[in-house]
C-alpha positions, -999 to +999 in steps of 0.1 A: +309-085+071+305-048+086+283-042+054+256-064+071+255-044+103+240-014+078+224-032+059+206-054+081+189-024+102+182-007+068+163-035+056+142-037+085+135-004+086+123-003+051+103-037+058+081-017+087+077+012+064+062-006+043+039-023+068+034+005+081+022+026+047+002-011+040-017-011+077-026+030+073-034+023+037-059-008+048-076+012+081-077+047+057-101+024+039-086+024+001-100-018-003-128-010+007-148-011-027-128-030-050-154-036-075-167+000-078-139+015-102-143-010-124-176-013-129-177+029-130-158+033-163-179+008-178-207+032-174-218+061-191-220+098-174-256+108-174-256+146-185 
């Protein structure tokens, strides 16, 4: 039982980390064009 009052904080901790990265990741605007690097490789380099 005192293994759940370290683990418990931990987890949440971790949890809003990763919320966190996820929200930053989102307004840092990394989804913004989720079409455009797949259609890029399909597409040659012109020289």
């Amino acid at each position: 039982m005192t293994g759940l009052v370290y683990l418990i904080p931990i987890a949440l901790f971790l949890g809003a980390l990763g919320l966190a990265g996820f929200l930053w990741s989102i307004r840092s605007g990394q989804y913004d064009d989720m079409d455009g690097a797949a259609e890029r490789i399909l597409h040659d380099d012109e020289p």
